[in-house]
C-alpha positions in Angstrom: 0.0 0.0 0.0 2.5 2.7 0.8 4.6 1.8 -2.3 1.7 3.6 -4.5 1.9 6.3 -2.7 5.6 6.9 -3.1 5.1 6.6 -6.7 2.4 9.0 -6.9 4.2 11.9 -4.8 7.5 10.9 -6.4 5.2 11.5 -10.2 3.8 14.9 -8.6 7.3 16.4 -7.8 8.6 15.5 -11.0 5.7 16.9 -12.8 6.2 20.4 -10.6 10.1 20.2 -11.7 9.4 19.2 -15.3 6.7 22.6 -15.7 9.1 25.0 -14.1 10.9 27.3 -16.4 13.7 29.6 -16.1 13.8 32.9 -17.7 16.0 36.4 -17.7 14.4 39.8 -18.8 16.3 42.6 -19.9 14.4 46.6 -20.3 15.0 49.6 -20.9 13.0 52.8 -20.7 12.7 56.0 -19.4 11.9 57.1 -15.5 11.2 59.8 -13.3 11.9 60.7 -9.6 9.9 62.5 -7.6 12.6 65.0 -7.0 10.6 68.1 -5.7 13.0 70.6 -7.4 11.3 73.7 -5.6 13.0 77.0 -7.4 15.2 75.4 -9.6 15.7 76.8 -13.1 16.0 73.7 -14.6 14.5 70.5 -13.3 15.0 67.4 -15.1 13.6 64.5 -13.3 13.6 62.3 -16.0 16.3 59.5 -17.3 17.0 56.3 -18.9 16.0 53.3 -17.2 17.1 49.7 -17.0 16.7 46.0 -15.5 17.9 42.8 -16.1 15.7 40.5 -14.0 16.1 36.4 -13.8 12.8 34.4 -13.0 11.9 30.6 -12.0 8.4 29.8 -12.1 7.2 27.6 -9.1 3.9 26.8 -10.5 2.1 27.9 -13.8 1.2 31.2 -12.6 3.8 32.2 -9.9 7.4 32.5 -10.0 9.9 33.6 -7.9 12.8 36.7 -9.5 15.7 38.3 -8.5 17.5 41.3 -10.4 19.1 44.6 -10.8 16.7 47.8 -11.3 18.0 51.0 -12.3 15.8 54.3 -12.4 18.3 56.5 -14.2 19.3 60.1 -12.9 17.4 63.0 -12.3 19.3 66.3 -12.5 18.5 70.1 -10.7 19.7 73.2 -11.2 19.6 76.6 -10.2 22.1 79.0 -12.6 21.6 82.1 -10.7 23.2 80.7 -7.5 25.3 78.3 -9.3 23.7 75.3 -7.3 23.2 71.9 -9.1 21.9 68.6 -7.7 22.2 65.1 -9.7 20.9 61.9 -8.2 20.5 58.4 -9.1 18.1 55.5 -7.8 19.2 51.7 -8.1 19.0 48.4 -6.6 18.8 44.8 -6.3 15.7 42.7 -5.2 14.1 39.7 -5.0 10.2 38.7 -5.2 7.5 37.3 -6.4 5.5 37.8 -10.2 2.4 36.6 -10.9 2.2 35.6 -14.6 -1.4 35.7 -16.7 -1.6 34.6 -20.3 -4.4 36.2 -22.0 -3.7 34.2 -25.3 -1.4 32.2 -26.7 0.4 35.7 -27.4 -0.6 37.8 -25.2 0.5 37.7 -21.5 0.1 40.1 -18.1 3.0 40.0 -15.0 2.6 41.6 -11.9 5.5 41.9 -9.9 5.7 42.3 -6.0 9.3 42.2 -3.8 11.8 44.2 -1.4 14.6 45.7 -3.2 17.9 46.9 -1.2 17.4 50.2 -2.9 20.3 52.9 -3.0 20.1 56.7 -3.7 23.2 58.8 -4.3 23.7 62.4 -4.2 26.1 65.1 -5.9 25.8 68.9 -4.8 27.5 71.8 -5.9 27.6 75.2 -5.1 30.0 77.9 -6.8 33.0 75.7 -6.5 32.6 73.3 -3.9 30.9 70.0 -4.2 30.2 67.6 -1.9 27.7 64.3 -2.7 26.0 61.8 -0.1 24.7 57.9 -0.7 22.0 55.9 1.4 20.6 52.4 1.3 17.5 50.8 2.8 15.0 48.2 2.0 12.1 49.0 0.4 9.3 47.5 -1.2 9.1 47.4 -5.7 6.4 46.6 -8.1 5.4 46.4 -11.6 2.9 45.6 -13.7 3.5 44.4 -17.7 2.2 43.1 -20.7 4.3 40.7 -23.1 3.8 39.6 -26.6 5.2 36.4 -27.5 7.6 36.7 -30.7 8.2 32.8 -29.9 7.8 30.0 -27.8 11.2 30.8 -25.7 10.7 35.1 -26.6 8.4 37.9 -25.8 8.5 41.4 -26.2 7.6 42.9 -22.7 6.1 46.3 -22.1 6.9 47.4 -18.4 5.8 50.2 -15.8 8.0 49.5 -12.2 8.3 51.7 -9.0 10.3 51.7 -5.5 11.4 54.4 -3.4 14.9 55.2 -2.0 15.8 57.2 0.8 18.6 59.6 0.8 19.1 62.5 4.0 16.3 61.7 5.6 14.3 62.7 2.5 11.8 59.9 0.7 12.6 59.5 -3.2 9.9 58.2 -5.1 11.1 56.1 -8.5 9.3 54.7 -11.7 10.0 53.3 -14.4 8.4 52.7 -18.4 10.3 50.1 -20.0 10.4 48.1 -23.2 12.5 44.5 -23.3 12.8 41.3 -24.1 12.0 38.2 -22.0 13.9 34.9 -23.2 12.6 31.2 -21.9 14.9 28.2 -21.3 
């Protein structure tokens, strides 16, 4: 009697193992802090975005990722008094996606995690600068639609945000990305 029963759990855990699949997206986009650039004469809270995250999926719908996030650099300045402020928002997390296909072709990700998220600063002022850097866990998500190319490629349309935290000050980040998801 308990021989059957080995069998069948030993079939179930191969069957989880043989429907799990690996995959690594890689985006690129624009983003935009929430840099509160109050009397600047030029505020540029935009720049260019990446990530490069690498999946596993634990069931058909869920997986389980891990990557690097980058929400660019945002830039302030103020040429009357010679002031400038650049900073930059990026980190590493890990998390859970939940993955929907809509079609054959047509998918939807949703993306939930902690990221070890790091803002640096750079200040100048006439001559001097001087530039400050803080880490702290925060929470990401994401939300994204994919169109399969192939059975191992999709293209991916992405929108992510976290937060950083940088001289006591909260940084809101987000990201619009387009990339490529490969399968193996």
């Amino acid at each position: 009697m308990k021989k059957p029963l080995l069998v069948a759990a030993a079939a179930l855990a191969l069957a989880g193992t043989a429907s799990a699949q690996n995959y690594v997206s890689v985006s690129a986009g624009s983003s935009d802090h929430d840099l509160g650039c109050g009397g600047a004469t030029v505020c540029d809270e935009s720049g260019t975005a990446f990530k490069v995250l690498g999946g596993f999926r634990i069931a058909p719908n869920f997986a389980l990722e891990g990557g690097y996030m980058s929400y660019g650099k945002s830039k302030a300045r103020d040429s009357g008094l010679g002031i400038s402020l650049d900073t930059t928002v990026d980190g590493f997390g890990i998390g859970g996606a939940f993955l929907h296909d809509f079609t054959p072709q047509w998918n939807f990700v949703a993306r939930l995690g902690v990221a070890q998220m790091k803002a640096k600063a750079k200040a100048t002022v006439g001559g001097a600068s001087g530039s400050d850097s803080d880490s702290s866990a925060q929470l990401y998500a994401g939300l994204g639609v994919g169109y399969r190319l192939s059975k191992q490629m999709s293209l991916d349309a992405a929108w992510d945000t976290s937060r950083a935290k940088i001289a006591g000050e909260t940084l809101d980040a987000s990201a619009f990305s387009l990339g490529l998801t490969f399968a193996f």
